[in-house]
C-alpha positions, -999 to 999 in steps of 0.1 A, spaced: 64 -677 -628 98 -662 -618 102 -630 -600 123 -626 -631 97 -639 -657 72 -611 -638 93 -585 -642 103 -587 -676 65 -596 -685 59 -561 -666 91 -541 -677 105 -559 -700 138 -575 -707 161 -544 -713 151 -532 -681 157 -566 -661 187 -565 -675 197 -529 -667 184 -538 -630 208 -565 -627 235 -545 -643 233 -519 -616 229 -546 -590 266 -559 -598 283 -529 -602 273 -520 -572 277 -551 -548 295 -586 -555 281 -612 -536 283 -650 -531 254 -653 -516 224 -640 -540 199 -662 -525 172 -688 -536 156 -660 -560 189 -636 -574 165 -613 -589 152 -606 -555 186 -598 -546 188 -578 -579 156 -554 -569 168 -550 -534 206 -541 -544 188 -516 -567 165 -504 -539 196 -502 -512 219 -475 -535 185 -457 -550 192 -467 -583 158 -469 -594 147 -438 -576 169 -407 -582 171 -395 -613 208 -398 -620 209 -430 -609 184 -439 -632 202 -424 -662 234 -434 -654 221 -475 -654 194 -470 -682 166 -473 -659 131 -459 -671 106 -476 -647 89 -452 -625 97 -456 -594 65 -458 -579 55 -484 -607 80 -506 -596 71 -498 -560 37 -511 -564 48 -539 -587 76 -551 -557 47 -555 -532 17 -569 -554 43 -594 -567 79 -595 -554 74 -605 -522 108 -598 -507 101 -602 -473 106 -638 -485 147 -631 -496 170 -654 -485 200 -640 -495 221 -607 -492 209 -581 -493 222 -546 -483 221 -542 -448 230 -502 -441 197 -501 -463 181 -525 -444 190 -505 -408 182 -471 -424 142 -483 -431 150 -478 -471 129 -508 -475 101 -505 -457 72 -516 -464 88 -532 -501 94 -559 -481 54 -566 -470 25 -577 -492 6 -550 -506 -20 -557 -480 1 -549 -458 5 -576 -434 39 -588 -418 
């Protein structure tokens, strides 16, 4: 199953599609990777749309954050992206440990 497919199974539709909404408003890229919803989750990650509460309202976004938080490292495994992604984010620590296995291993 698709990091897609598990998301929408979780979330549903609406909200993938409100995640990858966000996503291209915020950032155009050529390069989305092997996995674009990966890319999608760590766009939305990067400019906190998923996280403060604005954010959220002005995209349509009603997963919790900490739902999707544990949802990105039981099943997203983004560690794994191999695509864009974006890197003042990536510098600043914003993804942290969202992009280990919830076990918590490297």
């Amino acid at each position: 199953m698709s990091i897609r497919s598990a998301f929408v199974a979780r979330f549903g539709e609406e909200q993938a599609q409100s995640f990858e909404l966000a996503a291209n408003q915020h950032v155009a890229s050529e390069n989305k990777g092997g996995d674009p919803f990966k890319w999608t989750l760590l766009v939305c990650i990067g400019w906190q749309c998923a996280e403060i509460a604005e954010y959220r309202q002005h995209h349509g976004i009603t997963v919790p954050y900490q739902d999707l938080a544990d949802w990105i490292k039981a099943h997203a495994n983004l560690g794994t992206h191999d695509g864009d992604c974006d890197l003042i984010a990536a510098m600043a620590g914003k993804y942290g440990d969202l992009m280990r296995p919830a076990t918590g291993r490297p």
